[in-house]
C-alpha positions as CSV (number, residue, x, y, z in Angstrom):
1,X,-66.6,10.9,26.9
2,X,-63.0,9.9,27.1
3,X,-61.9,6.9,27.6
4,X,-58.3,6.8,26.6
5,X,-56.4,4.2,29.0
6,X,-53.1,4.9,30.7
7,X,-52.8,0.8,31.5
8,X,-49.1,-0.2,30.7
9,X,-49.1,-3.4,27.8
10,X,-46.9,-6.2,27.7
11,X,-44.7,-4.8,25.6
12,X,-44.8,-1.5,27.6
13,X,-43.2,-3.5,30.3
14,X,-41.0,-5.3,27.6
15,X,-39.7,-2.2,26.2
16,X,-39.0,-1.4,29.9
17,X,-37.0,-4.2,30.2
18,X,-35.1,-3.7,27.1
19,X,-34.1,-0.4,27.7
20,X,-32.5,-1.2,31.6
21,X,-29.6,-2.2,29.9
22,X,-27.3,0.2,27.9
23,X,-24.3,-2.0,26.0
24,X,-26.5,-4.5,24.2
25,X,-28.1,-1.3,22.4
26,X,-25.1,0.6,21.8
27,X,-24.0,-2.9,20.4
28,X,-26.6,-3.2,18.0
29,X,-26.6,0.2,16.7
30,X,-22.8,0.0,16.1
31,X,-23.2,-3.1,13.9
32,X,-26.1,-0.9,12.6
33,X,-23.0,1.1,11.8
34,X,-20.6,-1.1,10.7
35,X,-22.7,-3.1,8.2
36,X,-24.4,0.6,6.6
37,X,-23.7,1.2,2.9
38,X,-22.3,4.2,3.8
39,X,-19.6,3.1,6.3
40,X,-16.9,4.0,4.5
41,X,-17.8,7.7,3.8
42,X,-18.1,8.1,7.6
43,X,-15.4,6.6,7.9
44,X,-13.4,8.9,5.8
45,X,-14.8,11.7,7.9
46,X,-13.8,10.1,10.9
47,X,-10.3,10.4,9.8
48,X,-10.8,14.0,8.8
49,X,-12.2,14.9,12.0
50,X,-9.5,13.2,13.9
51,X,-6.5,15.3,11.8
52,X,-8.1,18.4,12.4
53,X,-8.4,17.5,16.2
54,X,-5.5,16.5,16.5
55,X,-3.7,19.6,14.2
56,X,-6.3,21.8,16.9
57,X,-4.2,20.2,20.0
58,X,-1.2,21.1,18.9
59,X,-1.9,24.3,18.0
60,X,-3.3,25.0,21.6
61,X,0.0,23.3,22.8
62,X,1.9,26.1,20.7
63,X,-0.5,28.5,22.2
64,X,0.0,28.1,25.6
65,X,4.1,28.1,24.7
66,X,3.5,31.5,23.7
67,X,2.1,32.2,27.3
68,X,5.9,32.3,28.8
69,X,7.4,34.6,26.3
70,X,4.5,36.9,26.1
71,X,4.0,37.5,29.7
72,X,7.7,37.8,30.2
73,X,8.2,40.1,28.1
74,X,5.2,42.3,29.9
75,X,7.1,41.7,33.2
76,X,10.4,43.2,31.8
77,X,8.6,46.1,29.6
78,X,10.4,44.9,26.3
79,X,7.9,46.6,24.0
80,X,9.8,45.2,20.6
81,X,10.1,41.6,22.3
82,X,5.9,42.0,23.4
83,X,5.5,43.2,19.5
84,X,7.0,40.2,17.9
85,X,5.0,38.0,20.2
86,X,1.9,39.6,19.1
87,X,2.7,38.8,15.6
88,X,3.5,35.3,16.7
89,X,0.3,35.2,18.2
90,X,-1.5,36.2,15.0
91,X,-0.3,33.2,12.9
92,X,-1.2,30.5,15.6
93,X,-4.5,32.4,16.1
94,X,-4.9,32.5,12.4
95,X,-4.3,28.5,11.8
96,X,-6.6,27.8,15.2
97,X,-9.2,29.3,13.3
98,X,-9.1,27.7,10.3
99,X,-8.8,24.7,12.2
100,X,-11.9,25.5,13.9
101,X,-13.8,26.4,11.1
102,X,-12.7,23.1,9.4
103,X,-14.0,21.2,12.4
104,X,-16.9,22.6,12.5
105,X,-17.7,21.7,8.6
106,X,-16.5,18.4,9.4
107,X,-19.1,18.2,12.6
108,X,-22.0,19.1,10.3
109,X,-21.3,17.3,7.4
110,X,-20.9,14.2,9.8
111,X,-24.1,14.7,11.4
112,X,-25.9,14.6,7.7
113,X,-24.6,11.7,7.0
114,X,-25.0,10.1,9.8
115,X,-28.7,10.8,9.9
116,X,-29.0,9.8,6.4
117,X,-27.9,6.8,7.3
118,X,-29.5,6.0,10.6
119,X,-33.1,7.8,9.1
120,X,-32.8,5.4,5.7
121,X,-31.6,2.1,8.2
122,X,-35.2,2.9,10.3
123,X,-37.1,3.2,7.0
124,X,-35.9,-0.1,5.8
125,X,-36.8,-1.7,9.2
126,X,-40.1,0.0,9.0
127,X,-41.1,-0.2,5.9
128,X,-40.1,-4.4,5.8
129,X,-43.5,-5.8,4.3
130,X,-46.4,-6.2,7.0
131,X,-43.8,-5.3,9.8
132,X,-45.7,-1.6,10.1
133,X,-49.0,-2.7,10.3
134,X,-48.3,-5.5,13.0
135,X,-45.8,-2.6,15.0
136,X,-49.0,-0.1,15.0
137,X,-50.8,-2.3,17.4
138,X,-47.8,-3.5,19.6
139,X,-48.5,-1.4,22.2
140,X,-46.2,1.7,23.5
141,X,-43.3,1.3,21.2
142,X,-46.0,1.1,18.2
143,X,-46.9,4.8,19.4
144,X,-45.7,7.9,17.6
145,X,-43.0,6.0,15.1
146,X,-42.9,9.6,13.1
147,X,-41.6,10.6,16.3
148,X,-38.8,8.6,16.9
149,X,-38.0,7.9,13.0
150,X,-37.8,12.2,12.5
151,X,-37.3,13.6,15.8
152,X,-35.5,11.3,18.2
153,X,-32.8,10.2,15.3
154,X,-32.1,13.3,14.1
155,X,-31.1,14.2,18.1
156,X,-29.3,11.5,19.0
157,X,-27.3,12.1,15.3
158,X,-26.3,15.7,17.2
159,X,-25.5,14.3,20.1
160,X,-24.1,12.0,19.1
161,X,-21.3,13.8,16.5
162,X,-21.4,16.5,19.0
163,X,-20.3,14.8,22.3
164,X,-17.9,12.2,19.9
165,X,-15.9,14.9,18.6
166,X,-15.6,16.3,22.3
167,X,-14.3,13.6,24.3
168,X,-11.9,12.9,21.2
169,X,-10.8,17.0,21.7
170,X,-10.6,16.1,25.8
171,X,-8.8,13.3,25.5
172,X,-5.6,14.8,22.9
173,X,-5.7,17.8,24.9
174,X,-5.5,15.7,28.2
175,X,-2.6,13.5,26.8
176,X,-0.9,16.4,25.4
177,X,-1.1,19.1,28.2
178,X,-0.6,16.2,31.2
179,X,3.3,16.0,29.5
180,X,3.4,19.9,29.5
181,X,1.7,19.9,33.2
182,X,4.1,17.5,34.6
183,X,7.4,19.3,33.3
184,X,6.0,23.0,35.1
185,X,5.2,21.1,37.9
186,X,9.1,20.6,38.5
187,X,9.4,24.2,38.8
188,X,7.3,24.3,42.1
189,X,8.8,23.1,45.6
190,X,8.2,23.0,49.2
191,X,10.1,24.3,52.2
192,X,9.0,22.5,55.4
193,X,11.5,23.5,58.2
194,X,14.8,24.2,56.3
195,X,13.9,21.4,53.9
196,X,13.0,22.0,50.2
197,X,11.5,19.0,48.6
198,X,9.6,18.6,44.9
199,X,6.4,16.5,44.5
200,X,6.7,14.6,40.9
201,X,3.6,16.2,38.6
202,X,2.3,17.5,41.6
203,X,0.2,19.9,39.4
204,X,-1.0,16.9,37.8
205,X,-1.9,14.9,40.4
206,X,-4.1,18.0,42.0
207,X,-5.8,18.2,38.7
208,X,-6.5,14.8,38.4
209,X,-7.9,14.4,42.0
210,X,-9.9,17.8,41.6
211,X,-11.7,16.6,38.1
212,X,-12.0,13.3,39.7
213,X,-14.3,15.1,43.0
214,X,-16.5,16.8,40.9
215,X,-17.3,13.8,38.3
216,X,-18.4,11.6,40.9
217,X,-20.2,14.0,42.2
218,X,-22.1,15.6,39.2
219,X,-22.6,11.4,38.3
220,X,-24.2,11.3,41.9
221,X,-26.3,14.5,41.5
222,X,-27.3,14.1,38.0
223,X,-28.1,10.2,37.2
224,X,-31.9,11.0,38.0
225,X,-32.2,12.8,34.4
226,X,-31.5,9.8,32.2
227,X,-34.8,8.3,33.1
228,X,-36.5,12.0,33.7
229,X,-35.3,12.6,29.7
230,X,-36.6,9.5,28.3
231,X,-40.1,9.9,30.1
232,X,-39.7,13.6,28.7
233,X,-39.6,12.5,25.4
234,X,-42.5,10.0,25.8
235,X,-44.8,12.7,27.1
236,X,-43.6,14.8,24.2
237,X,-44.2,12.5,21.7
238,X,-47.9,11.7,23.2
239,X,-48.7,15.1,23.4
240,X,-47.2,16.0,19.7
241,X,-49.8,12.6,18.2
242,X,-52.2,14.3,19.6
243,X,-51.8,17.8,17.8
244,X,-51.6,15.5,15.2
245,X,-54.7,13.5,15.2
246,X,-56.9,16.9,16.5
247,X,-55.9,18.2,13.4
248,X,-56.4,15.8,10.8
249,X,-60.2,15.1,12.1
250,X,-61.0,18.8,12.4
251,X,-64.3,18.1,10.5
252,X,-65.6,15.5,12.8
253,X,-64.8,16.8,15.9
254,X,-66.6,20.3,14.9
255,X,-69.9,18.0,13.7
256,X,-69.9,16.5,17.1
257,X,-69.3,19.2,19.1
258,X,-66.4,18.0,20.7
259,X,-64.1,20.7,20.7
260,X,-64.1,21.2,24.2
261,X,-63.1,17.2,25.0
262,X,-60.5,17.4,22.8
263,X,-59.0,20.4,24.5
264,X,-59.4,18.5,27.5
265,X,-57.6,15.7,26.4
266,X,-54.6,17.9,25.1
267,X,-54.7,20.0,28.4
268,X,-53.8,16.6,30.1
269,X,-51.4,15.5,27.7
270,X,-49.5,19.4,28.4
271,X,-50.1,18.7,31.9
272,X,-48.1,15.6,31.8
273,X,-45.0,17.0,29.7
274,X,-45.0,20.2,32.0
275,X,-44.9,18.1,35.4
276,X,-41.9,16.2,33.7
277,X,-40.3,19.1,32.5
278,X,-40.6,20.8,35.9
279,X,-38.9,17.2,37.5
280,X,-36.5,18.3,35.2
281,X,-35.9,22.1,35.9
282,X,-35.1,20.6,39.5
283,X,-32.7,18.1,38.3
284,X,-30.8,20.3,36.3
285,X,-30.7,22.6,39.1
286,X,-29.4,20.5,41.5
287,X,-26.8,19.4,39.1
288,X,-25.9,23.4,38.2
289,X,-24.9,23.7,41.6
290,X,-22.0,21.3,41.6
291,X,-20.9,22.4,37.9
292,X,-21.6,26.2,38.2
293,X,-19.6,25.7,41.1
294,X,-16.7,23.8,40.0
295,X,-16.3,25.9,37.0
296,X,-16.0,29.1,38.9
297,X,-13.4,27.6,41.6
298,X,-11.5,26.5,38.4
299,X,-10.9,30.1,37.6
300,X,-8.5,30.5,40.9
301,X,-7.9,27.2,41.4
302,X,-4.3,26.9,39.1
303,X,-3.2,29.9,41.0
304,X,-3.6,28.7,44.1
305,X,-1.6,25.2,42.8
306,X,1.4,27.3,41.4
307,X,1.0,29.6,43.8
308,X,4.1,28.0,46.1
309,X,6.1,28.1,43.0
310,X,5.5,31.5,42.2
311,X,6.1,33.3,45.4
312,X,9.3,30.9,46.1
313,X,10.8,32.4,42.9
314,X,11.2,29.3,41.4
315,X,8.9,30.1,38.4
316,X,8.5,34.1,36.6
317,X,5.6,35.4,35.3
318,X,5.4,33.8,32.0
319,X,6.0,30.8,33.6
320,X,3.3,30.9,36.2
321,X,1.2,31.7,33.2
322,X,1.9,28.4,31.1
323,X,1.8,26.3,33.8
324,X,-1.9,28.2,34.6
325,X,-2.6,27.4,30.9
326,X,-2.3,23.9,30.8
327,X,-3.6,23.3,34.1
328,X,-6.9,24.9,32.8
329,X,-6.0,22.6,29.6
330,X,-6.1,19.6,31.9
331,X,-8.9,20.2,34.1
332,X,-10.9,21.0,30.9
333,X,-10.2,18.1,29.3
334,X,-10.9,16.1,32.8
335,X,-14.2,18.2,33.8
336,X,-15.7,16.9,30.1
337,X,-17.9,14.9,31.8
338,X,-18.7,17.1,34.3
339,X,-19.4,20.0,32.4
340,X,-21.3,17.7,29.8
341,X,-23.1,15.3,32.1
342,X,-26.6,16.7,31.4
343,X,-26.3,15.9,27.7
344,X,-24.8,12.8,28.1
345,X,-28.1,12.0,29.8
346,X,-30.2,13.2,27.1
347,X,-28.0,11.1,24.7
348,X,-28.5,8.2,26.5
349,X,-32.1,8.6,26.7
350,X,-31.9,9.1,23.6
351,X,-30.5,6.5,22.5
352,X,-32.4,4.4,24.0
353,X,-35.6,5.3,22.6
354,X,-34.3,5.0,19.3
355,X,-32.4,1.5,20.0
356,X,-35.5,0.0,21.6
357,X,-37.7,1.0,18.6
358,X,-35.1,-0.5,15.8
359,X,-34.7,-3.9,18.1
360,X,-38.4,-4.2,18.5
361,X,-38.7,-3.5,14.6
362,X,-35.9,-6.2,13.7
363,X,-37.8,-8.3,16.7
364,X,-41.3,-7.4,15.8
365,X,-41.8,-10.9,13.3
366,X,-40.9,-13.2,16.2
367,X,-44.0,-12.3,18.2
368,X,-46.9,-14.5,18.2
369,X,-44.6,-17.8,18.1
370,X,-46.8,-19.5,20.4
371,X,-49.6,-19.0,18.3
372,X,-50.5,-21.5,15.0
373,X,-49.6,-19.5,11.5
374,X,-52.2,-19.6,8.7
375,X,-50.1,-20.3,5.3
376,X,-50.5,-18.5,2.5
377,X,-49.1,-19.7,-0.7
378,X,-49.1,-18.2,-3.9
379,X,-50.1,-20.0,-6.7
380,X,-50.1,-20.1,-10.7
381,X,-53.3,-21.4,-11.2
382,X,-55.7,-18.6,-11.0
383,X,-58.0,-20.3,-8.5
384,X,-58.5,-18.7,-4.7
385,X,-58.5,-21.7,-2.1
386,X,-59.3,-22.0,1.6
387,X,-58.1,-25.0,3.1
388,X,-59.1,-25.6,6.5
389,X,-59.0,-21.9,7.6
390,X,-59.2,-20.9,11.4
391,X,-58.5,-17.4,12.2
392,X,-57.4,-16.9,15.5
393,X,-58.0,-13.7,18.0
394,X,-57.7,-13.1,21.5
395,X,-61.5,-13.5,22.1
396,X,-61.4,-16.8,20.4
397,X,-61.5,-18.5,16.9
398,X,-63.7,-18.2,13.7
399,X,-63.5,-20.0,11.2
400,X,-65.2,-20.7,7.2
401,X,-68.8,-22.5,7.4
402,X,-67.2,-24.8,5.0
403,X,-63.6,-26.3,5.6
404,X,-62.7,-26.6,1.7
405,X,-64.0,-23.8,-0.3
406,X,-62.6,-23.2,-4.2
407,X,-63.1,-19.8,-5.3
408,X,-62.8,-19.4,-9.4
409,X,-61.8,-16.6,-11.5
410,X,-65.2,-14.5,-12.5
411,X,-67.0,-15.9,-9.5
412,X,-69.1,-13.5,-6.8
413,X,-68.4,-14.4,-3.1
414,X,-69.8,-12.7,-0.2
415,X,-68.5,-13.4,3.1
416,X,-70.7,-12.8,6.1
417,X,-70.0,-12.3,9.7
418,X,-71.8,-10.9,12.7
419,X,-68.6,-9.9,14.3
420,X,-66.8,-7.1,12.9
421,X,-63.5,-8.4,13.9
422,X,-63.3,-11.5,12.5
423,X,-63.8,-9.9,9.0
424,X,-61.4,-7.5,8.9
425,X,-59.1,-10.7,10.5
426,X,-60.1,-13.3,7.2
427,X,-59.2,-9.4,5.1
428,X,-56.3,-9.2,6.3
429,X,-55.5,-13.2,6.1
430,X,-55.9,-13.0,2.9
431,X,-53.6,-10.0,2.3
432,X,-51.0,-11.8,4.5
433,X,-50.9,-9.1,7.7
434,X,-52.8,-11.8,9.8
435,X,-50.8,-15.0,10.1
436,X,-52.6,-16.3,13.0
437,X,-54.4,-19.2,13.1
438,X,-54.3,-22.5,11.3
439,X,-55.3,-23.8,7.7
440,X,-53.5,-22.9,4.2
441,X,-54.6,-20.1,1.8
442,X,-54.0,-20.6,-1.9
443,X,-53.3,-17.0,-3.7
444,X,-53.8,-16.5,-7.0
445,X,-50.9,-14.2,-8.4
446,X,-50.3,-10.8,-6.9
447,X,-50.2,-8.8,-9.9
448,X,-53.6,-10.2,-10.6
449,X,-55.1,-9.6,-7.1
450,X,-56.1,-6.0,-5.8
451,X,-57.3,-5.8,-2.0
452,X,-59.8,-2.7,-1.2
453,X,-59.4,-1.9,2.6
454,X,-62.3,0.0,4.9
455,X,-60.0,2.9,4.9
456,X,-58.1,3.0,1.6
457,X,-54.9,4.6,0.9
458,X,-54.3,7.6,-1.1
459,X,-50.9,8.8,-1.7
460,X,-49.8,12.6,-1.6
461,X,-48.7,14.3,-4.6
462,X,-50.0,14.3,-8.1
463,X,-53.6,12.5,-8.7
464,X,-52.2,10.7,-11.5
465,X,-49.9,9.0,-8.9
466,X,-52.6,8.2,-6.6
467,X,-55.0,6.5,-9.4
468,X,-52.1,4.7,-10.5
469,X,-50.8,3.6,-7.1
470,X,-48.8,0.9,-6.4
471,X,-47.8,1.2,-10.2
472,X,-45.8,4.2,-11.9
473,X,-48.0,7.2,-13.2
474,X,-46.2,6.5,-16.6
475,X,-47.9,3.0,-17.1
476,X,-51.1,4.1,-18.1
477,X,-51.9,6.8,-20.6
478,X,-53.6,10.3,-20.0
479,X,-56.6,9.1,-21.6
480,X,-57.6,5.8,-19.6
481,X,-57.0,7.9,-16.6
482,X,-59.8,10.6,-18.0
483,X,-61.7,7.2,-19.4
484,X,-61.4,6.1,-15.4
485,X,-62.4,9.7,-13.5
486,X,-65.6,10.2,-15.9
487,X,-66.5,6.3,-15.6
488,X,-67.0,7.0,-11.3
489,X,-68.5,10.2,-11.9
490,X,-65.2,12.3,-11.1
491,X,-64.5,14.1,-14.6
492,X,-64.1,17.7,-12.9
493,X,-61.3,16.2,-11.7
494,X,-59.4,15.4,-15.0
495,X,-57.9,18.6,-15.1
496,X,-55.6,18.3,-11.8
497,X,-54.1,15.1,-12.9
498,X,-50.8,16.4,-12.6
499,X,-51.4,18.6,-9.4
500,X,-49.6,17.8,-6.5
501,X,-51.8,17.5,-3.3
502,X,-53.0,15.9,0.1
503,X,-55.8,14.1,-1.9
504,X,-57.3,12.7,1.2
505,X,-57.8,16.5,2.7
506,X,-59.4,17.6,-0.4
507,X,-61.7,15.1,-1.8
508,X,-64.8,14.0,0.1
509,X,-65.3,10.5,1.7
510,X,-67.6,9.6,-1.4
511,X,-65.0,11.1,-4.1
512,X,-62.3,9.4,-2.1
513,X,-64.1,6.0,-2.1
514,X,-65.0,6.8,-6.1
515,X,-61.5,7.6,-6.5
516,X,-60.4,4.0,-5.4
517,X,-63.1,2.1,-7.7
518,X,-61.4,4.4,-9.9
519,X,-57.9,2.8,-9.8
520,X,-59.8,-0.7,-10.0
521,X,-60.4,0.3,-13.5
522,X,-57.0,1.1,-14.8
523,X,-55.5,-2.0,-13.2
524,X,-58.3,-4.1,-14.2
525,X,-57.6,-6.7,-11.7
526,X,-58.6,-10.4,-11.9
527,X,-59.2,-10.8,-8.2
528,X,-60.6,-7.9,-6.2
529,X,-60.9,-8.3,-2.2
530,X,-63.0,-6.1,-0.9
531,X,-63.2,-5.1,3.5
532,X,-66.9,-4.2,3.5
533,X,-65.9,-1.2,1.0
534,X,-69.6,-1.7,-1.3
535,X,-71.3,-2.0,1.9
536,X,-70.9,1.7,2.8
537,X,-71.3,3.4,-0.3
538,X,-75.0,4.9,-1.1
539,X,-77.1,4.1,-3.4
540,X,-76.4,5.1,-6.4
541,X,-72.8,5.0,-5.7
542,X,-73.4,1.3,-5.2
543,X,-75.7,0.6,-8.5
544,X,-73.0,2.3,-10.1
545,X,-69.8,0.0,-8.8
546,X,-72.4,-3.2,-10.0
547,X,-72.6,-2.1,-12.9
548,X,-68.9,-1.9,-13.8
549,X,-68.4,-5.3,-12.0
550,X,-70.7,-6.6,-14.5
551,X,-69.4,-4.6,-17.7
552,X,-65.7,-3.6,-17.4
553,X,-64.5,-6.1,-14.8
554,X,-67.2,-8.9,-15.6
555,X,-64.3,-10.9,-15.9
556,X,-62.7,-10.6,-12.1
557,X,-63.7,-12.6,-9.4
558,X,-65.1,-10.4,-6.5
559,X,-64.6,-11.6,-2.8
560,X,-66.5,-8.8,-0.8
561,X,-66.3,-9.9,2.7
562,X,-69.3,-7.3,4.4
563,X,-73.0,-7.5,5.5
564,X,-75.7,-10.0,4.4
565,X,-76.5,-9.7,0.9
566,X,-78.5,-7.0,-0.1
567,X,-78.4,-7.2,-3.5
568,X,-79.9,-10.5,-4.9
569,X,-78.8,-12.3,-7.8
570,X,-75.1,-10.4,-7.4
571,X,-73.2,-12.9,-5.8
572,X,-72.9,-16.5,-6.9
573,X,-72.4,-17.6,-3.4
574,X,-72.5,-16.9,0.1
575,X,-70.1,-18.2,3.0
576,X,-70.0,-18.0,6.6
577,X,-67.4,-16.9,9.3
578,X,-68.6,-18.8,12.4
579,X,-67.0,-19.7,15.9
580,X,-64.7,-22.3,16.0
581,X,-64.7,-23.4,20.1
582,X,-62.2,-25.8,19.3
583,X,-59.6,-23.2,17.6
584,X,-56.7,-21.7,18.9
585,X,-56.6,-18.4,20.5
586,X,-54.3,-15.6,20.1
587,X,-51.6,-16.0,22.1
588,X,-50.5,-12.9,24.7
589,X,-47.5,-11.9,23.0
590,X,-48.8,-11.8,19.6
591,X,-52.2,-9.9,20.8
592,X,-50.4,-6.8,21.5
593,X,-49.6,-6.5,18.0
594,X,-53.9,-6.2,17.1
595,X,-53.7,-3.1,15.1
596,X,-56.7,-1.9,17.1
597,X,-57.4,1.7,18.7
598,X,-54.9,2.2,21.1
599,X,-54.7,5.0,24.5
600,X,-53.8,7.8,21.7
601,X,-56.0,7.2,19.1
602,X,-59.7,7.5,20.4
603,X,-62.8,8.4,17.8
604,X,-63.8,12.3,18.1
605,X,-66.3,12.3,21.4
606,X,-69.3,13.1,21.0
């Protein structure tokens, strides 16, 4: 049945922490900015964007100029004067809208390269050696990284540009049309009891106080969707891995039957983004009220300002116009964050989800620092040495039978443990993902060591690529990778060297497994580690991986950490993983970093 667990982790509650607080990630992610290669480019743009803004505002300011003579000209029925206004009009129409069309170039382009560089920034923080296999276990933010790597950038990058180049339109249009508001507002008095009187930028003033109302209150009415947002884009995210892993273990789930859980499991997932997106249909709503509302008072609202103006004959036609214009200019510019509130939400949601995952990325080495760290040095040597080795895990310590144990080149080593965990822990000591614990590890040299894994890793694309893998295709020839594919049995697969494909997807487990042993023979490593790969193999695919560890790599020393030894007279000698009582255990900060099955990635049920 299912099992998956809904229990928050510590650094669920850490994240949670983290993302209370706004500044110090909109800090980090503009020195993200400031220190990116490609700064100065955006930069550049910047600029650009700013000119055409700016060139956009004073076009509108022209624009709204025309307003006076236009609608004067209507009021007096002088059809030449309305004629040569209309041609007027067509050339500041015409240079608005290549204006606009240049700003909206410039918007795009910006947002390609800002996601080029924020997408590239979380690669390199990713991608940092061991820092992706230690953040795959840390708990929430170690869930769905595609997600916020691919999806989450590439909107907050919208947003982002999108709401930038906005308030930067708002704000020139507010400075210039406040001027323009302020003069027309001198054309409107009051008459109270024989007394005429002026109010300095009355219009202004109104404007100001009217945008001011219906900010606070769309702030009031509408804070509840930052949080609903971010939750929405967890459940999302949850529901989207689990589309995800459904489909990649289609064959397993249909041996066991176990369709129906799975559907299950993804009705609940739906279930949960539904119930927050229906939280948010109500949000929204509530906030449409206040700026549905203010946007259709806004249409009658200017008139009713200059209205005193107007009807005191103080101000014509034309000029009731302009002064409408730039009220509507200057309420605009004001109501941004009104009318824009919702998204502002979603960016900061956003942003947030995408600030948290960089800082715990950049933060993800300091975990553990309660914990002892085994060391592993690298050596020249060619010898393999375990000094004093403890590895250390939340349920305890384990550590070698022997304290000092010199492993040397062309020697057999098995490694035995009852507990599963604790070898796949020495496995990935020795590969440097597990620094906890205590003791030293003496490494021959990398380009002479290979490790084999439980589940190995083959690369997309062509198969010559993925036999050749980590090294370029181009270092070996064509023929040691046919000598290779016929060697492990796989000659009918010599002819798609250079076909690009999910390997993994079209190979069986035994061809995949074949494929690996495969590789070992075109590297023709001096050190091979092996995670209990031999131990799973059949047969004959095992006699046959024997028999090229005593032929073509007779030479290598084999470290196979696995099951007790079921092949006699193989390995040269046998050591022992046993509890250490007296070791350290893993501390709490550094055990939710165990790469082990987390609430979204359960086995197919059976």
């Amino acid at each position: 049945m299912d099992d998956r667990s809904d229990e928050p982790s510590w650094s669920e509650a850490a994240t949670a922490a983290r993302d209370e607080e706004l500044a110090p990630q909109l800090r980090m992610m503009l020195t993200t900015f400031v220190h990116s290669p490609g700064r100065n480019k955006l930069f550049l743009l910047g600029l650009a964007v700013c000119a055409v803004v700016a060139l956009t505002a004073f076009g509108q300011i022209k624009l709204n100029a025309w307003n006076k003579p236009f609608y004067d000209a209507l009021s007096l029925k002088d059809f030449w004067e309305f004629l040569y206004q209309l041609v007027i009009f067509a050339v500041i129409a015409g240079a608005l809208l290549v204006l606009n069309v240049a700003q909206a170039w410039l918007r795009e382009l910006s947002k390609l390269k800002l996601r080029e560089g924020l997408t590239r920034d979380l690669f390199d923080q990713w991608l940092v050696p061991r820092r992706a296999f230690r953040l795959s276990g840390a708990g929430d933010i170690g869930v769905n990284p595609d997600q916020r790597i691919h999806e989450d950038a590439r909107h907050l990058v919208d947003l982002s540009t999108d709401l930038g180049i906005g308030l930067l339109q708002s704000t020139l249009l507010l400075a210039c049309f406040i001027t323009v508001l302020w003069d027309v507002s001198e054309s409107v008095t009051f008459s109270v009891a024989g007394w005429s009187f002026a109010l300095p930028g009355y219009m202004v003033w109104l404007a100001l106080i009217y945008a001011g109302i219906a900010s606070f209150v769309s702030w009031r009415v509408g804070r509840p969707l930052i949080p609903l947002n971010a939750e929405r884009y967890a459940r999302e995210a949850d529901l989207r891995f689990g589309l995800v892993q459904v489909n990649e273990r289609t064959h397993a789930i249909a041996l066991y039957g176990g369709e129906t859980d799975e559907k299950d499991y993804l009705n609940r997932e739906f279930d949960q983004v539904l119930s927050m997106m229906r939280r948010l249909v109500s949000a929204i709503a509530r906030l449409t009220w206040v700026t549905a509302g203010y946007g259709w008072f806004a249409i009658v609202a200017p008139f009713i300002v200059a209205a005193p103006g107007y009807f005191a004959g103080d101000m014509s036609l034309g000029a009731l116009m302009m002064a409408v214009g730039a009220f509507n200019q200057v309420q605009q510019a004001l109501r941004w964050f009104v009318d824009n509130f919702s998204l502002i939400a979603d960016w900061r949601a956003t942003l947030l989800r995408v600030a948290s995952f960089r800082l715990a990325l950049v933060q993800m080495d300091q975990f553990g620092g309660e914990t002892g760290r085994i060391e592993v040095v690298p050596t020249a040597d060619d010898r393999l040495v375990f000094d004093q080795i403890g590895i250390a895990s939340p349920g305890g310590c384990t550590r070698l039978s022997e304290n000092h144990v010199v492993i040397n080149p062309g020697e057999r080593i098995l490694i035995i443990d009852k507990r599963r965990d604790g070898k796949t822990s020495l496995f990935s000591a020795l590969a440097g993902l597990w620094p906890w614990g205590r003791g030293r590890i003496l490494l021959p040299p990398a380009q002479t060591t290979m490790f084999i894994s439980q589940q190995d890793y083959i690369p997309p694309g062509t198969l010559r690529g993925a036999l050749a893998y980590p090294a370029q295709p181009a270092q070996f020839t064509s023929e040691e990778y046919m000598v290779a594919l016929e060697r492990m049995k796989l000659a009918h697969l010599s002819p798609d060297l250079d076909r690009d494909a999910r390997w993994e997807r079209e190979l069986t487990p035994e061809d995949q497994d074949k494929l690996v042993f495969a590789r070992l023979l075109l590297h023709k490593p001096r050190w091979i580690m092996l995670d209990e790969v031999a131990d799973r193999l059949d047969e004959d695919a095992r006699g046959l991986i024997l028999d090229i560890f005593g032929h073509e790599l007779a030479d290598a020393a084999i470290v196979n950490i696995g099951q007790a030894d079921t092949q006699r007279g193989f390995y040269t000698r046998v050591l022992h993983l046993i509890e250490d009582p007296e070791g350290q255990r893993l501390s709490p900060c550094a055990s939710d970093l165990i790469p082990a099955p987390t609430a979204k990635q359960k086995a197919p049920a059976a």
